[in-house]
Structures are given as structure tokens and as C-alpha cells.
C-alpha positions as CSV (number, residue, x, y, z in Angstrom):
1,X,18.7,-17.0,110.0
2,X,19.9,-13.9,111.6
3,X,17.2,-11.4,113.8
4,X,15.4,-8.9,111.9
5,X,15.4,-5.5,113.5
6,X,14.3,-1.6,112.3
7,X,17.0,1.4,112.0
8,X,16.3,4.7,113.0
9,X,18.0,7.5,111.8
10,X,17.0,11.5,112.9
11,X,18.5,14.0,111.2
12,X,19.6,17.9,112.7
13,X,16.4,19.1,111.1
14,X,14.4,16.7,113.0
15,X,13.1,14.8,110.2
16,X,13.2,10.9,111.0
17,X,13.7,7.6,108.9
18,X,13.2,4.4,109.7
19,X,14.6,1.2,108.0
20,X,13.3,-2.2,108.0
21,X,12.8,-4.8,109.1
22,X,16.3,-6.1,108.0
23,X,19.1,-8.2,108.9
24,X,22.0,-6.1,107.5
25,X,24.3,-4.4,109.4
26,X,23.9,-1.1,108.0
27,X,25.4,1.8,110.5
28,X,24.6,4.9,108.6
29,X,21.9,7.1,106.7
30,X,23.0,9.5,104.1
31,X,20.7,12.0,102.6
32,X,21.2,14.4,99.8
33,X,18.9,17.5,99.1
34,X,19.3,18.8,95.8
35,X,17.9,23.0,94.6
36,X,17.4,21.8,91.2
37,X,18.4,24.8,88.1
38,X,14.4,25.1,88.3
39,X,14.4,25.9,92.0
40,X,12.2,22.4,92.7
41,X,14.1,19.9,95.4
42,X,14.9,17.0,95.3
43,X,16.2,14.5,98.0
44,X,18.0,11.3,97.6
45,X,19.0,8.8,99.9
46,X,20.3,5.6,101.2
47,X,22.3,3.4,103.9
48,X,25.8,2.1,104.1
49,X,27.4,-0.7,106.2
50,X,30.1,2.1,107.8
51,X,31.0,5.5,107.4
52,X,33.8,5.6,105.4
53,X,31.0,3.9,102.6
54,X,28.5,6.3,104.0
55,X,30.7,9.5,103.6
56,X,31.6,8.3,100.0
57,X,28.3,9.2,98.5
58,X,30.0,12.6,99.5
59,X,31.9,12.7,96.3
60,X,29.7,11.2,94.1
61,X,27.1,13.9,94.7
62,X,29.1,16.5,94.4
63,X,30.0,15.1,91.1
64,X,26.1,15.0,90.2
65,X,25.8,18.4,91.1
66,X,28.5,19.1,88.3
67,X,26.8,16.8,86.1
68,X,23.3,18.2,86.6
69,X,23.1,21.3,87.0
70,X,21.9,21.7,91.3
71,X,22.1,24.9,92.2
72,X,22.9,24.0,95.1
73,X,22.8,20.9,97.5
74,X,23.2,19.5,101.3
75,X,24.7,16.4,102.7
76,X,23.8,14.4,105.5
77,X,25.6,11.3,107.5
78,X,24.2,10.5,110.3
79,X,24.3,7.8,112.6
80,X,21.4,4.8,112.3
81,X,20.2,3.2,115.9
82,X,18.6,-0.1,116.3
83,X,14.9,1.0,117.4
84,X,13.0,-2.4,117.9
85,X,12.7,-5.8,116.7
């Protein structure tokens, strides 16, 4: 059974997520914060096993931003680091 271990990702406006414990090899954190049509946020967010995966939510939110309506949105890759365990 592999070593479980927690993932740390901190993002450029400081705010910090931590993931686990887990054995999977994720690399990266992806977040999306959405202005909703009624001015309310939203964030949405999730971990990939590389980059290239990570970067792909890229497209699909900027199809869900067609879909529904954001006025506006950001989005975040950033790097996870093994933090203990």
C-alpha cells in the first residue's frame, strides 16, 4: 500500500489549500472564481495528475462561462507540494 501524504497548494492571492491525506500522485491545483450575472461568486476547484490535465479545465470553464451566464471569471494552475506525511 503506497505512503499517504498532504498537498499544499498557495495561490498568488495567498489563499492556501491543502489536500489529503492521499496516495495519488496529483501535481496540480486548479481553481476557478466565477462573478455570477447576479454579482455573487462562486469558486470551483479541483486537482489533476499533470498540467496538461490541470490546464484543461481551462477550456471547459470558459465554456461554462458561455453556458451560464459569469460575468466574468479567473483561472488558477498552480503547482501542488508534498507538505507532510
Amino acid at each position: 500500500m503506497a505512503k499517504k501524504h498532504y498537498l499544499t497548494a498557495t495561490l498568488p492571492d495567498g489563499y492556501v489549500k491543502t489536500i489529503g491525506p492521499t496516495s495519488i500522485p496529483f501535481t496540480h491545483y486548479w481553481r476557478i472564481v466565477a462573478e455570477l450575472a447576479n454579482g455573487k461568486t462562486e469558486v470551483f476547484w479541483g486537482h489533476a495528475k499533470s498540467l496538461a490535465e490541470a490546464k484543461g479545465k481551462q477550456a471547459a470553464a470558459a465554456e461554462a462561462a458561455a453556458t451560464r451566464g459569469w460575468r466574468s471569471y479567473a483561472f488558477e494552475v498552480v503547482e501542488l507540494v508534498k507538505t507532510r506525511g
